[in-house]
N, C-alpha and C positions, 0 to 999 in steps of 0.2 A: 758499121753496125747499124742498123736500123732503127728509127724514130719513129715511133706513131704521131706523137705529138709537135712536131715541126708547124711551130710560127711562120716559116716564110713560102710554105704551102699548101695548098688545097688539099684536106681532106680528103675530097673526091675523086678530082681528077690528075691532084698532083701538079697543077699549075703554079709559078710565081706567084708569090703575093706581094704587092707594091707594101709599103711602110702603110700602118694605119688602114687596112682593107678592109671596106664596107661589105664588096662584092666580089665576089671574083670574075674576072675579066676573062677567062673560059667558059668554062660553066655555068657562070652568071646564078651561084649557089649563094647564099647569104651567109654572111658570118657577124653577124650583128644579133641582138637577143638574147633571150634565157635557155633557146634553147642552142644556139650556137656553145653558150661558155659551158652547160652540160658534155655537148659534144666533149670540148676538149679538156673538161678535168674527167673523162671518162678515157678518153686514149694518154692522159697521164697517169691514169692507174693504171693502163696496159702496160705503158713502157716501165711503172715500177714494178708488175710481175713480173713481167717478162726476165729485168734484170735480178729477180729474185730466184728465176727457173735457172738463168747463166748460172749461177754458181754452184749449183747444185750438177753442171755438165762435167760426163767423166770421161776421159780421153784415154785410147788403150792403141797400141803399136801394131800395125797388122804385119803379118809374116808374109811372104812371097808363098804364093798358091795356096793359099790360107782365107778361111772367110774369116772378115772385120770379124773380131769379138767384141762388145758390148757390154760395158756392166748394165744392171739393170735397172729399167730409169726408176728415180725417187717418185714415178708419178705411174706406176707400175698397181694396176687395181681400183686406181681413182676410177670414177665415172666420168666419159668424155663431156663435150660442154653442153648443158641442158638446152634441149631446142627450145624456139620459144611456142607457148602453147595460142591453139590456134584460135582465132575469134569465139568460136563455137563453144568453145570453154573453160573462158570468162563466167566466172560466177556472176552471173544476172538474173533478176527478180524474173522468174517462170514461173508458172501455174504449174502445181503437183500433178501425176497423170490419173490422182485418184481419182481431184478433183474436178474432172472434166465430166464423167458418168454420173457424178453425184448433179453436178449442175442439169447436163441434158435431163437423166431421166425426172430429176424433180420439177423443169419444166412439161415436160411429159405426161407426169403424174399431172400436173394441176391441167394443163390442157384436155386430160382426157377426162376430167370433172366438172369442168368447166364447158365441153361438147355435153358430156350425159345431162345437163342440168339443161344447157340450150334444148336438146333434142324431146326431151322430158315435157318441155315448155310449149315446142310449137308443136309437138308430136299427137300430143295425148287428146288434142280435142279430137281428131280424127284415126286414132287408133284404137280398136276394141278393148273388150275389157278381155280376150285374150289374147289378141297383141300385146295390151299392155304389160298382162301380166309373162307372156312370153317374153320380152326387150327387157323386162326389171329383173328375172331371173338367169335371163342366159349372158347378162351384162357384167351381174354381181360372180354370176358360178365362175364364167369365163376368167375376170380378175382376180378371186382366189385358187382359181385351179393351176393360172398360169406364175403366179407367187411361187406355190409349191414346187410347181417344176423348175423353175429358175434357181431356185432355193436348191435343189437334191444335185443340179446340175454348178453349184458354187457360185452360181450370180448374187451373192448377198443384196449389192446397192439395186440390183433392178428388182430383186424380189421385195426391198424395202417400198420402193416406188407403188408398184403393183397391191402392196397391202393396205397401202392406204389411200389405193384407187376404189378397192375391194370397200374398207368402211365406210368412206365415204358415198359409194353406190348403197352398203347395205342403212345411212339414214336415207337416202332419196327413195329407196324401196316404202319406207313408213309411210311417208309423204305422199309418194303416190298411193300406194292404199289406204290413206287418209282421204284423198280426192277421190278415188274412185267410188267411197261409199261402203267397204268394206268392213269397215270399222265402226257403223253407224255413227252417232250424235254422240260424239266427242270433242273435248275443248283442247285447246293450244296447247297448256300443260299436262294433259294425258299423252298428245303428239311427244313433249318432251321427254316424257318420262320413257315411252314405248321406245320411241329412235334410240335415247342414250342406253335402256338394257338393252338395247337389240347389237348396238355397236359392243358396247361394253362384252357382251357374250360372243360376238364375233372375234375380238379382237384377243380372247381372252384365249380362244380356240387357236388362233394364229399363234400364239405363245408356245401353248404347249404342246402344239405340232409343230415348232420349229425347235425343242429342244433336243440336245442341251447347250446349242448355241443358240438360246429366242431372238427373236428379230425387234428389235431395238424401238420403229416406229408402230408399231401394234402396241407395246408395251409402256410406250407414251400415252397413247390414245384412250387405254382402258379407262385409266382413272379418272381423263377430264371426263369422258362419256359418262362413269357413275356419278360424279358430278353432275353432269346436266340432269341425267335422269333423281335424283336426290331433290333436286331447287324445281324438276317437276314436280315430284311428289309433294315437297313441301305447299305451292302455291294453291295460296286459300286457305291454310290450316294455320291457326293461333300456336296451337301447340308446336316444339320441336321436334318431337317422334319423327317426323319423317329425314329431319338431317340428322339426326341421332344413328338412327337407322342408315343411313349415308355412312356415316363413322364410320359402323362396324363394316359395312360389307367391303368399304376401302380399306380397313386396316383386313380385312381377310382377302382382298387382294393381295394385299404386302407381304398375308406372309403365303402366297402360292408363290408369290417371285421371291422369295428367301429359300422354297424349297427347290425352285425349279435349277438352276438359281437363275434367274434375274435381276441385275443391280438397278436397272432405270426402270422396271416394276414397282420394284419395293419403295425406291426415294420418293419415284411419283406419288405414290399411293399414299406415305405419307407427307407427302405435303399438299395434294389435293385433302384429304383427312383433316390436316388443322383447317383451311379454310371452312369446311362445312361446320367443323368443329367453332372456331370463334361466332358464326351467328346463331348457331344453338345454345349457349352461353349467352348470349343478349336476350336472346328471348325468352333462354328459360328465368334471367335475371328480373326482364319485366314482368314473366307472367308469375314467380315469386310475389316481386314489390305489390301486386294488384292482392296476395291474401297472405299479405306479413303480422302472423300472426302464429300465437305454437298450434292454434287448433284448425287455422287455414293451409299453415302449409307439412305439418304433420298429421294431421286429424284429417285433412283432404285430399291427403299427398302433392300435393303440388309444387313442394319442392323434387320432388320426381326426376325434373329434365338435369337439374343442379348436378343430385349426385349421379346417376346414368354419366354425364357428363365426367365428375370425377372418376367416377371407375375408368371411365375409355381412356382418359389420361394418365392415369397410373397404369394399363395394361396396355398401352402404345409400345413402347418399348419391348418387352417380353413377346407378343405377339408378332411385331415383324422381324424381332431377331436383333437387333439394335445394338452397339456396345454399349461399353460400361455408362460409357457420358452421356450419349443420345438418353439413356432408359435413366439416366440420373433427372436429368432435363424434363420428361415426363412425369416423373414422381415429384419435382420440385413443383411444378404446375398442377399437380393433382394435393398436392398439399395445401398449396395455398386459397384454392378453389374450396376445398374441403372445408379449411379453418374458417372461412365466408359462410358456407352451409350451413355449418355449426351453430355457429352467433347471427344468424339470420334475422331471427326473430327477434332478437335482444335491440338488433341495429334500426329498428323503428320505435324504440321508446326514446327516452328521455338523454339527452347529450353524454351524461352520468355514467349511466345503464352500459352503451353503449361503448364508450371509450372502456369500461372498468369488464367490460365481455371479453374485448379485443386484447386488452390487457393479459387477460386468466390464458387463454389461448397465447399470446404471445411468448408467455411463461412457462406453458409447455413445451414449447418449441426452443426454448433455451433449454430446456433439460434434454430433449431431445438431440441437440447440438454437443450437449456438454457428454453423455453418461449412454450415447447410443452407440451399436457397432461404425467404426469408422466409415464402413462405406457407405454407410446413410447419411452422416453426420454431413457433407457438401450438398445434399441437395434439399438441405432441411434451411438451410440459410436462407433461400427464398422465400418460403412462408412466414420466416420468422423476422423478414425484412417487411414483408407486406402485410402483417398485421400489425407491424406499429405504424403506418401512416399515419392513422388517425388519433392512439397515445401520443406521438410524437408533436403532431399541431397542438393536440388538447396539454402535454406538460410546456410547450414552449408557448403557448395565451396565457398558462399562470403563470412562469414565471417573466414574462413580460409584465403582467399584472401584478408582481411582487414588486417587480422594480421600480414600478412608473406609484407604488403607496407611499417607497420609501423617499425618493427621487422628488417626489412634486409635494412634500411637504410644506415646502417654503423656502423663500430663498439664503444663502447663505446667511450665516451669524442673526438673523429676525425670529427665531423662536424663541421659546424658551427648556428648561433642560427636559421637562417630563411632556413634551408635546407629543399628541397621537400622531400614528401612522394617516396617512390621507387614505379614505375610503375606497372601497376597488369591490364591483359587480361583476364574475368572473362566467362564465359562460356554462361552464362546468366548475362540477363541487369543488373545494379547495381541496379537502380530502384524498383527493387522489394525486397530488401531488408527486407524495413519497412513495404511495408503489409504483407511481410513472416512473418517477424518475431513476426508482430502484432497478425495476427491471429493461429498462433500456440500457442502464450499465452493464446489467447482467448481460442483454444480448451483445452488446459492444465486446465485452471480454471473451464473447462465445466468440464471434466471429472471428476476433483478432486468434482466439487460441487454434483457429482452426489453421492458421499457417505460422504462427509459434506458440507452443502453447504457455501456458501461464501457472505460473506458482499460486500456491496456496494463497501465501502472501500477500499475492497482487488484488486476486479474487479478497479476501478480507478487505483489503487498503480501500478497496473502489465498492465495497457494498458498505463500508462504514464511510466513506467519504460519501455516498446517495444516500445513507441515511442523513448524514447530517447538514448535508446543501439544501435538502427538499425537506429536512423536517424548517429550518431555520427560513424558509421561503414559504413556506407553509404560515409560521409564525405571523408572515410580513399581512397577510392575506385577512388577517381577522385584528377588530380596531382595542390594537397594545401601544404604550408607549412607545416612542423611537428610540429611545433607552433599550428596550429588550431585545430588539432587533441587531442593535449595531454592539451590547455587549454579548450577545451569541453568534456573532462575527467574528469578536473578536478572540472571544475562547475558543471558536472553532480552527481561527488562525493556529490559536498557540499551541490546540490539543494536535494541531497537523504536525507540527516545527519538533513540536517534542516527539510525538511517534515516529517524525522522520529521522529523527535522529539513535532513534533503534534498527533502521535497516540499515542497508548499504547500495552502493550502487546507482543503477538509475529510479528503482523506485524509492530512494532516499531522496533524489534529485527535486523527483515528484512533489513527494508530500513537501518536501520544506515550502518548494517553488506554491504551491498551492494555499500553503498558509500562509506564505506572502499577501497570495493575491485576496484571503479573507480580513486579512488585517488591514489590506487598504481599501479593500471592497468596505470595511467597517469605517473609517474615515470618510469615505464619499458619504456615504450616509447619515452622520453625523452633523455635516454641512448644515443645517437650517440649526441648531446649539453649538454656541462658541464653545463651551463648556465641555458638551457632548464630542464637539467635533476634538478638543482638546485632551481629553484622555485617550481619546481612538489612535490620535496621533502619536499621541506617546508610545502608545501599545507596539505601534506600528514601526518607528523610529528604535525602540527595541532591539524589536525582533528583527528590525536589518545589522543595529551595530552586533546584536549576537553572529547574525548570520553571514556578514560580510567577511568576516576572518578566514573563513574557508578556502581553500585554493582549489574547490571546483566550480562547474556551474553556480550553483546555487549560491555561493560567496561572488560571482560576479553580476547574479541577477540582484542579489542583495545589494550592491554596491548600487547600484543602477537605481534600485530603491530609496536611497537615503535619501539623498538629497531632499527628491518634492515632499519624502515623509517630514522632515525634518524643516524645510521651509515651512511647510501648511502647519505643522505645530508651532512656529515663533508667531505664523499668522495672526492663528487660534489664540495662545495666548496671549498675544498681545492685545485682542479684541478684546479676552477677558480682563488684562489688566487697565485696560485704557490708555494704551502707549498709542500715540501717534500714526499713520500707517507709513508715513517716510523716515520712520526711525527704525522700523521694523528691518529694512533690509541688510542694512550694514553689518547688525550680528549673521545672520543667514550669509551673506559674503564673506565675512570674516571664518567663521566654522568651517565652511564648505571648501573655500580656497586652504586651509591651515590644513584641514584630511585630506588634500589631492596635493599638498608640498610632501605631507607625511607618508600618504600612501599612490604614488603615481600609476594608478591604474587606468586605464585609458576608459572602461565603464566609467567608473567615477568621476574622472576629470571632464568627461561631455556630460553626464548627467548634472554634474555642479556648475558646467559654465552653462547649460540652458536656463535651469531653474536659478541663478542669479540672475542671468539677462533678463528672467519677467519679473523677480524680485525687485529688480531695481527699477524699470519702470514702471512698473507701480508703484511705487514708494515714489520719484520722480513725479511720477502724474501726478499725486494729493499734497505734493509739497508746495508750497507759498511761494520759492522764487525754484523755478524748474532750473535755470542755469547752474545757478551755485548747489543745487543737489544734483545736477547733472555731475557737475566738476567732483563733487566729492566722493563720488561712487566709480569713476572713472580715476581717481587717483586710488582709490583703495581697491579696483581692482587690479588694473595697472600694478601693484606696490606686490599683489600677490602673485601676480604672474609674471614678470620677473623675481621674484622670489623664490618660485621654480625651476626657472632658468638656472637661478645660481645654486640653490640646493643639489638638484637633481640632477645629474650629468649626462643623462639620455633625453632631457629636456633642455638642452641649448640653444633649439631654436624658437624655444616660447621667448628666448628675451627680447626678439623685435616685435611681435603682438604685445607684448609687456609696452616696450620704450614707446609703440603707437598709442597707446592707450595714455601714458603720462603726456604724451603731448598731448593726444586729445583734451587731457584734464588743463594742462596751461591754456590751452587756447579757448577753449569756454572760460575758464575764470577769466582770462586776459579779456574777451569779451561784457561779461559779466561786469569787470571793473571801468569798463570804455575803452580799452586801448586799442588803438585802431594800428599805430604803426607795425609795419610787415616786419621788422626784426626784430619782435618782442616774440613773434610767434616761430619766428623760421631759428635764429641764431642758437636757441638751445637743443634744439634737434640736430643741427648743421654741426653745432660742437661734440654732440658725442657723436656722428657717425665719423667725421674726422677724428677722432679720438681712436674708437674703434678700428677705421680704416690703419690709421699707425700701426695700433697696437697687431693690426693683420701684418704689416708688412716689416714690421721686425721680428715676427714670427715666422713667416717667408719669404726668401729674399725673392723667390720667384714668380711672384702673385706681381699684378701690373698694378697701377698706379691708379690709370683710368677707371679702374672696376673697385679701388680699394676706396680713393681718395675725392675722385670723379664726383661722386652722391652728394656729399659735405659739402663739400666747396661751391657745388650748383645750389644747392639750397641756402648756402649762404649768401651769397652774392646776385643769382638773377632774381629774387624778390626784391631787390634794394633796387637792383635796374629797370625792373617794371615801373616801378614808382618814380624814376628820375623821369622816365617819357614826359611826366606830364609837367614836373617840375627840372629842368635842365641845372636851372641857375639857383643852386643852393648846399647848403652843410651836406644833405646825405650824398649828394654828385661827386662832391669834393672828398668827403672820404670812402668812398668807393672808388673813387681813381686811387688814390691811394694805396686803397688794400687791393687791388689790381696788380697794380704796380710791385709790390710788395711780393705778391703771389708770385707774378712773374720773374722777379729777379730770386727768389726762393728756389724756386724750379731751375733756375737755369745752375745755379749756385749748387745745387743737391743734385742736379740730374735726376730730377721727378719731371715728368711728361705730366701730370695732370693739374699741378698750381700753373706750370708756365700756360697749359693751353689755356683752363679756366681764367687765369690770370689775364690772357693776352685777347681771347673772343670779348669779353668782356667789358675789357677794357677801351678795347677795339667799337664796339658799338656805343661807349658812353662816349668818346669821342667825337665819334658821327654824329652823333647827335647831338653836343656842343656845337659840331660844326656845321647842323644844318640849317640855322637861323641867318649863317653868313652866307649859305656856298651859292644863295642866288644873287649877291654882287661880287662873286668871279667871275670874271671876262672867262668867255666859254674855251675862247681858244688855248688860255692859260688850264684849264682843267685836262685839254686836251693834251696839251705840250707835255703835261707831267706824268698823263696815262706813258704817251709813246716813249718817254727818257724812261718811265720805271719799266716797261715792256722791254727796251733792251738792255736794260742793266743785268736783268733775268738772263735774257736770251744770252746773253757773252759769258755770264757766270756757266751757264749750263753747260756753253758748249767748250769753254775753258777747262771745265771739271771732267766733260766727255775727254776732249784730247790729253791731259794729264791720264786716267784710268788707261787708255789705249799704249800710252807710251812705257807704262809701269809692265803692262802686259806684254809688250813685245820684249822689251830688256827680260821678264821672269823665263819668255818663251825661248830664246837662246842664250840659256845658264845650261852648263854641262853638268 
């Protein structure tokens, strides 16, 4: 039976192969490589089809003068085996066969523009005036006539070529009868103006004699042409009118190519369109500014270009035909240009004037937003984003300006309780505060409702929360006690807390969250009176233990609150009672630790261990001996965080931040009191984790040694053997070999791995270094002698124990 894949011959030619063939000694065919072992797991896949087609072979008895019958093969309809496909087609990167006319003739095109301009150049001195005008006409006619024909006859790409062979001759036509005099005493921008309507009307003609498929490059061409001729007409004239005028006849381009239809008409058109359009809007904007006034620029119309301008923008859309979005997009831009218009004149007085204009319009455009048919309501968002730029800087300078009166009073606890707010020059009236601030909410609620909309409710919450952020910032802004300030803070916290607590939801979330942030907003400000700062706190401390009980957000932003509420009021009072500043912290630890044993919420327990950690060094800092108030605040915290540990059973592993903490407090006091020796500091830690470690391993008998008992044991003992380095010969040497010793025979007694080994390295190095004072009067050779006898006491043990294991294993290997 047949092998494709045969090892011991050639592929090819079916030669021998010697053991290990490089090469074949026939053939001289290579069997080495990647692609040699391709070859042959590919003729090992043949011979596993092949053996897969055998059995599927059916054998039938043929009869004397009889044809074979045959059942019919299993492979009966398959397709034979695919040839393989030829060089030729291989998918590889080729040029399209569009693109090959497209490239000739558009060199074409430009070559024969680029001859007419040469020819034009050296021609014309010596060509008559009709010559010339013979060569400009039968050049231009020719190129459009041969368009047409290419065009009727289906050449679309040469007819494209050809057209804008054609406009491009009908500008050199202008040019040349610019030169020839035809035209008299005309300037460069007349030239402009004539070439681009000349093309422009050419091109326009090419359109609509090529419909109703219009030819593509004609219909580019139009618009930049009205273009050019547009920035001719303009040049020299102060006024816009002439790109105004530009606008329209491009947007009435736009819409010939909406009727014809033309789609690269009409986009060109408008978007040549905005360009003319943006510097008509500059200029009509400065020549406005130059008579900003109601009787300069309505009494002498001068704001003229402005609205012209508006209307083109609001009838952009409608005009070319536009969808819904493009014509939204235009009326957003005509609005907001509008709303500009409007307040024009107001926007040259006084900062006041001006902001409080912008304002009144901006408020319209919320109502607009809010109470207008829906499919205005999106494109009114833009106007009513751009008129508050300037509300928005003018309420966000006062209330910068409120915060920096309240703020720079003075510095902590150095007032007294009825001290003025610090004086503040605001740029703008304070007055406008609250309707700034009013209706920037209003439009915030508008826009949000425009993609969900919004309850009554909400709308109430947030015009009564802008009345009373901006009346109460308003307050800060004219010279009142700081008392009036920070207690309409604080009522404004509580009237939040309580109204939150008649909704539901998230806009309950809200308001609580928010009279939060006034009740400690009312503490920050309080800061320059101890006193002052002292009820704020209170207020404040309150309203988180009310609000902490919650089991939603709000109960955990509350939690999150307490703490610094509640340290900064033992501050405060304490400033007022005259207590100490390093006495202060302990109660603040003491509270804070006691509601995070009570209530283990992971808010609260960061928020209580940050605000003790500044509690207590600062209390630390003003204290008299920093050590011993180090150690005492370090054992009292220590004390409550393992007291966690064992209260709380999801807090099991605060006990080792706990047990670090109480060592840390031993080892500042132990400093504190002078004591310098290493097992005053190490042996009581080293005893509970040995403790521990136990109390692990009678709990599991499968937990190791090393990992239980290992920590204890090293912290017991190598600080003692650091210390003997320096002193060999003395008490703590001698009983550290001891408790070496101890350890070791422990271990070997228990069968614990971790006293024998700590026991034994130990041991092993206080040793050595006993015995390194002597080992330089051993005779060298004696050192030696005792390496090579302990070397093969080893070496015999080893292989003693190998040949016992061998001999156990042949006696196991013949047992029946």
């Amino acid at each position: 039976m047949r092998t494709y894949a045969d090892p011991t011959r050639c592929p090819d030619c079916g030669g021998l192969l010697p053991q290990d063939p490089q090469v074949c000694e026939v053939c001289a065919l290579p069997l080495t490589g990647a692609t040699a072992s391709e070859l042959y797991s590919t003729l090992q896949q043949a011979d596993r089809l092949l053996g897969q087609l055998r059995l599927h072979r059916v054998r039938t008895p043929v009869t004397a003068g009889a044809t074979a019958a045959r059942g019919e093969s299993p492979l009966a309809g398959v397709a034979p085996y695919p040839a393989p496909r030829a060089p030729q087609d291989l998918d590889a990167p080729r040029l399209r066969a569009a693109t090959v006319p497209q490239i000739l003739l558009g060199l074409g095109a430009l070559c024969l523009l680029v001859a007419a301009v040469t020819f034009l150049a050296v021609a014309w001195s010596w060509l008559g005036v009709g010559g010339r005008t013979l060569v400009l006409v039968a050049l231009t006619g020719t190129a459009f006539g041969l368009t047409m024909v290419l065009l009727r006859r289906g050449l679309r790409i040469a007819a494209e070529a050809l057209s804008v062979v054609g406009l491009g001759l009908l500008a050199l036509d202008v040019v040349g009868v610019r030169h020839a005099g035809w035209l008299g005493a005309v300037t460069d921008a007349h030239v402009v103006l004539l070439a681009g309507s000349t093309v422009a009307l050419g091109g326009l003609a090419l359109v609509l004699a090529s419909a109703p498929r219009p030819l593509v490059a004609p219909a580019l061409v139009v618009p930049v042409a009205v273009l050019a001729a547009g920035f001719g007409a303009q040049w020299g004239i102060d006024t816009p009118g002439p790109l105004l005028a530009t606008v329209v006849v491009l947007l009435a381009v736009g819409r010939v190519g909406a009727l014809v239809p033309s789609a690269p008409l009409r986009w060109a058109s408008l978007g040549t369109a905005a360009l003319a359009w943006l510097p008509s809007v500059v200029s009509g904007l400065a020549l406005a500014t130059e008579h900003q006034t109601v009787a300069g620029l309505w009494g002498s119309a001068e704001i003229w270009p402005l609205i012209v301008a508006t209307a083109v923008a609001a009838a952009a859309g409608p005009v070319v035909r536009l969808g819904r979005s493009a014509t939204s997009i235009g009326g957003a831009v005509a609005g907001l240009l509008g709303s500009y218009v409007v307040v024009f004149a107001a926007l040259d007085n006084s900062p006041s004037a001006a902001t409080l204009a912008l304002l009144t319009v901006a408020a319209a455009w919320v109502a607009v937003v809010v109470a207008a048919p829906e499919r205005f309501r999106a494109w009114a968002a833009l106007p009513l984003v751009g008129t508050l730029v300037l509300p928005v800087v003018a309420v966000a300078s006062l209330v910068a300006d409120s915060g920096r009166a309240v703020l720079e009073v003075g510095e902590p606890f150095s007032a007294s309780f009825w001290i003025h707010v610090a004086p503040s020059t605001p740029w703008v009236g304070a007055w406008l505060l609250v309707p700034g601030v009013v209706v920037i909410t209003a439009a915030a609620c508008a826009l949000v409702g425009l993609v969900r909309p919004l309850s009554g409710t909400t709308w109430l919450a947030a015009a009564g929360g802008a009345l009373l952020a901006g009346g109460i910032a308003t307050v800060a802004l004219y010279d009142v006690p700081l008392a009036v300030v920070v207690g309409l803070l604080a009522l404004a916290g509580a009237a939040a807390i309580g109204f939150g607590e008649r909704l539901s939801g998230t806009s309950a979330d809200l308001a609580r969250i928010a009279g939060g942030v006034l009740v400690l907003l009312a503490g920050a400000g309080a800061l320059p009176s101890d006193r002052l700062t002292t009820l704020a706190l209170a207020a404040a401390t309150a309203a988180a233990v009310l609000l902490m009980r919650r089991p939603d957000v709000t109960g955990r932003v509350a939690s999150g609150a307490f703490a610094p509420a509640f340290a900064g009021l033992v501050w405060a009072a304490g400033n007022v009672a005259g207590v100490p500043a390093y006495d202060r912290a302990i109660p603040v630890l003491l509270v804070l630790g006691g509601l995070a044993i009570w209530r283990p919420v992971p808010v609260l327990e960061v928020a209580s261990a940050l605000v003790a950690a500044v509690a207590s060094a600062t209390a630390i800092s003003d204290a008299a001996d920093h050590r011993l108030a180090l150690a005492v605040h370090l054992t009292v915290a220590g004390v409550l965080v393992t007291g966690s540990s064992l209260v709380n059973p999801q807090r099991r592993e605060l006990a080792w931040p706990g047990g670090l903490l109480l060592a840390a407090a031993t080892w500042v006091r132990l400093a504190q009191l002078g004591v310098h020796a290493p097992e005053a500091y190490t042996l009581p830690s080293a005893l509970v984790l040995c403790v521990v470690g136990a109390w692990r391993l009678r709990r599991d008998d499968r937990s190791a040694t090393l990992t239980t008992l290992a920590p204890g044991l090293a912290l017991a003992t190598v600080p003692s053997l650091l210390q003997t380095l320096d002193e060999p010969v003395s008490l703590r040497a001698l009983l550290l070999g001891v408790a070496c010793l101890a350890l070791a025979l422990a271990g070997v007694r228990l069968r614990l791995g971790a006293p024998l080994v700590v026991g034994a390295v130990v041991g092993t190095l206080l040793v050595l270094r006993e015995l390194a004072p002597y080992a330089a009067t051993v005779p060298p050779w004696l050192l030696i002698g005792l390496s090579g006898a302990l070397l093969t006491l080893v070496g015999v043990t080893w292989e003693s124990r190998m040949r016992d294991l061998r001999t156990a294993s042949h006696y196991v290997g013949h047992l029946r």
